[in-house]
Each structure stands twice: as structure tokens, then as C-alpha cells.
C-alpha positions in Angstrom: -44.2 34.5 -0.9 -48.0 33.2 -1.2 -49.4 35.6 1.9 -47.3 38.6 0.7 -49.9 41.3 0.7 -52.2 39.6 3.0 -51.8 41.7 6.6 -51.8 45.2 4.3 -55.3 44.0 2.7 -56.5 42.7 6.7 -55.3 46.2 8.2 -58.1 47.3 10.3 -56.0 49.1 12.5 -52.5 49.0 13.2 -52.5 46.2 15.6 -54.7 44.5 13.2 -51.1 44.4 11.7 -49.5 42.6 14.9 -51.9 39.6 14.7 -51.4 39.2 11.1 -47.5 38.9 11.5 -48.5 36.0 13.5 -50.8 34.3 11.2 -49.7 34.7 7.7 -46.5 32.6 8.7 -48.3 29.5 9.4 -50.5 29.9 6.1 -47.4 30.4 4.5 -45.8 27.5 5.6 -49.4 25.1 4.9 -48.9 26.5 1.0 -45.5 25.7 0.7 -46.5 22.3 2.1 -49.3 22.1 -0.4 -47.3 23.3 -3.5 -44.9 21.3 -2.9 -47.2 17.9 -2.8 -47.6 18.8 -6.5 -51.3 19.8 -6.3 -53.2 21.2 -9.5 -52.9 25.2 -9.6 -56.9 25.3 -9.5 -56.4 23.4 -6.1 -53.6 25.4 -4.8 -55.1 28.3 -5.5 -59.0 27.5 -4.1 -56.9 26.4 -0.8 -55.1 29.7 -0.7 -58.3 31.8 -1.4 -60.1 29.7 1.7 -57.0 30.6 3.7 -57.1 34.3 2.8 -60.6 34.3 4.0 -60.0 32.6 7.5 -57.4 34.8 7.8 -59.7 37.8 7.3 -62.1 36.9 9.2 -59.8 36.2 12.3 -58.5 40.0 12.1 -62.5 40.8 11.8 -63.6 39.0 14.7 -60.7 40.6 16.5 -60.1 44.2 15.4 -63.4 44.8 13.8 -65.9 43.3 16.2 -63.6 43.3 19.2 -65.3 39.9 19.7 -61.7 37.9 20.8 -58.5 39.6 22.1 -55.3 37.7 22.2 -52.1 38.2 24.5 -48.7 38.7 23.3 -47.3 35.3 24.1 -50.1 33.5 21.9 -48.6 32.0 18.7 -49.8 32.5 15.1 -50.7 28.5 15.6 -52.1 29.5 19.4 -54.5 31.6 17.3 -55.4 29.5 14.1 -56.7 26.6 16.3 -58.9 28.9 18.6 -61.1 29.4 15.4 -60.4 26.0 13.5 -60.7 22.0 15.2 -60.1 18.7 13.1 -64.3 19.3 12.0 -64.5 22.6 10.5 -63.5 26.4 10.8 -65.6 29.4 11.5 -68.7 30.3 9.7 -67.4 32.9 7.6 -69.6 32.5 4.0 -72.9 32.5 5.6 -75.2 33.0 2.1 -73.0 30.2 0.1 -73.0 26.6 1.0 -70.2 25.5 -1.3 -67.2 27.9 -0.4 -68.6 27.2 3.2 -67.7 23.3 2.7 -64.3 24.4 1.0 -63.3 26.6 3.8 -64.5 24.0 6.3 -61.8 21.1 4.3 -59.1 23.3 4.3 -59.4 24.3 8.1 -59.6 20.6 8.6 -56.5 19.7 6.5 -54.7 23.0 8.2 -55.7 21.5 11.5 -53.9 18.2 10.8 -51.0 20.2 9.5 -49.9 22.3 11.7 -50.3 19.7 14.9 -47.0 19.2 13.2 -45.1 22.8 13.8 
């Protein structure tokens, strides 16, 4: 529903695909979570956008950069909390400080979240 599109705009390559079958659930199921605590659409939707992008830069780091691989039996949540911890998430807006510290509170608040699934 929120992540509909999200492992066609991530393609890299087709197994690029795979990994993003395994992802997209869990963001999916933090949105619906966060919608449903009756947060402001400006919030919901600066929360999805920061999702979007630690989504993209997982599939980079793996499929573009080759700089992680991942076996089959890893879960989408296996793979979100090799890049996030209850501090922060990856660097992944390098030149701007603010969607940096948005990204970084969302990982955090993901982290907490899906200790639960």
C-alpha cells in the first residue's frame, strides 16, 4: 500500500528485486503502525520519504557497490538492523545535516519497532 512501487524504483538488477521483497514488508508494516497512531500527514509522509531512502541505500550498498551480500535465510528485519541500531542509521545524506538527523530518528524509532515482529 505505502511501499507499492518502491522495489521497481530500487531495481539495480533483478536480484536487487529479491532483497527488496524482503524489506519493503517491514517498512510497510512500520507505516501502517505509524498511520494508524494518527500522526499529521507532513509527519507520515517525511517518515516514509526517510524510509524510502534507507531502503535505497540498502539495495545500493548491496547491488550497486557489492559492498554487503546477504544469504537466503536472512529476514527483511535480519537485514534492516544490519544497517540501523537504537542510535542511528547509515550515512546516507552526506551534504545535508537535517534530512541526515531525520533519517537517523526514524531508524531509531524503526529500530524500537520492529524488536517487536
Amino acid at each position: 500500500m505505502y511501499t507499492h512501487d518502491w522495489g521497481k524504483n530500487w531495481q539495480i538488477s533483478k536480484d536487487g528485486i529479491h532483497l527488496s521483497k524482503k524489506i519493503t514488508p517491514v517498512f510497510e508494516l512500520y507505516l501502517s503502525d505509524l498511520a494508524d497512531s494518527g500522526v499529521s500527514k507532513k509527519t507520515f509522509n517525511r517518515q516514509k520519504n526517510a524510509c524510502y531512502a534507507l531502503g535505497s541505500y540498502i539495495i545500493g550498498e548491496v547491488y550497486g557497490y557489492e559492498n554487503d551480500t546477504f544469504s537466503e535465510t536472512q529476514t527483511g528485519v535480519d537485514i534492516l538492523l544490519h544497517y540501523i541500531d537504537q542510535f542511528e542509521g547509515p550515512l546516507v545524506y552526506h551534504d545535508n545535516e537535517l534530512w541526515q538527523k531525520e533519517l537517523d530518528s526514524v531508524c531509531r524509532k524503526l529500530f524500537k519497532t520492529i524488536q517487536h515482529y
